[in-house]
C-alpha positions in Angstrom: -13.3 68.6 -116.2 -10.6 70.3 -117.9 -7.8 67.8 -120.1 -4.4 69.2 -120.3 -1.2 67.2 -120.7 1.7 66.5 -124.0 0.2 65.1 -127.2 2.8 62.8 -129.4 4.8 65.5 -130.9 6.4 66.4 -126.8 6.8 62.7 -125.6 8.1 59.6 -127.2 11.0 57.6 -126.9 13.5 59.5 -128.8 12.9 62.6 -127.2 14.3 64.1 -124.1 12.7 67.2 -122.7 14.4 70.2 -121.4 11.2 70.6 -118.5 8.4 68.5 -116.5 6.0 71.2 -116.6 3.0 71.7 -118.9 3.7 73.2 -121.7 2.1 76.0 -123.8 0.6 77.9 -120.5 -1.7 75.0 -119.4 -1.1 75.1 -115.8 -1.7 78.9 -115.6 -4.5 78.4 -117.8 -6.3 75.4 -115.3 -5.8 77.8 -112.9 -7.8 80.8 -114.5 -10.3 78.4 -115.5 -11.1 77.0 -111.7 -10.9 80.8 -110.6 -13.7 81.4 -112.5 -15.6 78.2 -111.9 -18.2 78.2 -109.4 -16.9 75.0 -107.5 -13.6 72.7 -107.9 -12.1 71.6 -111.4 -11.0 68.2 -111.6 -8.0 67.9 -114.1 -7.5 65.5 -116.2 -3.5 65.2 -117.5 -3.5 62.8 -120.8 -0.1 62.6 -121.1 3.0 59.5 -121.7 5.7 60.6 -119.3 5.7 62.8 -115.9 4.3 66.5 -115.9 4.6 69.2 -113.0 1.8 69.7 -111.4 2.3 71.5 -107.5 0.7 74.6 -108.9 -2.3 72.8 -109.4 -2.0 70.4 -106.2 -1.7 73.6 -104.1 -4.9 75.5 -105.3 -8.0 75.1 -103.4 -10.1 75.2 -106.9 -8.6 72.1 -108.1 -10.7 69.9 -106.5 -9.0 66.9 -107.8 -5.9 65.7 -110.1 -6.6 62.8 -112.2 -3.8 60.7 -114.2 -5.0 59.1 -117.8 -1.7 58.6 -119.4 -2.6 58.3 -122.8 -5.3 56.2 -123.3 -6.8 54.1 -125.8 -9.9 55.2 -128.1 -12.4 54.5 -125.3 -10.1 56.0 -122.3 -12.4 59.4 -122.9 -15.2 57.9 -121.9 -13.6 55.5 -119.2 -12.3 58.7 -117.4 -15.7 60.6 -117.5 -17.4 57.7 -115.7 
């Protein structure tokens, strides 16, 4: 499992952002990491608004796309079960 997605500091209410896609190189970063994996990553987006994700969606080593929005204290654990 790789968790990517915005923290607190990129999404609340009084912000507006100038893009949907992940920011700081995450996306190309999921993407070297299933590369190198030896079968499919699932992806895990923690995250309180909508992100980008067709690069992701399109590659045969993302095996799956899962959407936590930004959980509570137990959400971790929730999402690994």
């Amino acid at each position: 499992m790789l968790f990517l997605g915005l923290d607190a500091s990129i999404v609340y209410e009084a912000l507006d952002r100038v893009s949907l896609e992940l920011p700081g190189g995450q996306a190309a970063l999921a993407l070297r990491v299933a590369a190198a994996a030896k079968r499919p990553v699932t992806v895990v987006l923690v995250n309180g608004g909508l992100v980008a994700v067709r690069e992701l969606k399109d590659s045969d080593q993302v095996g799956a796309i899962v959407e936590a929005f930004m959980h509570s204290q137990v959400g971790g654990a929730a999402v690994g079960q």
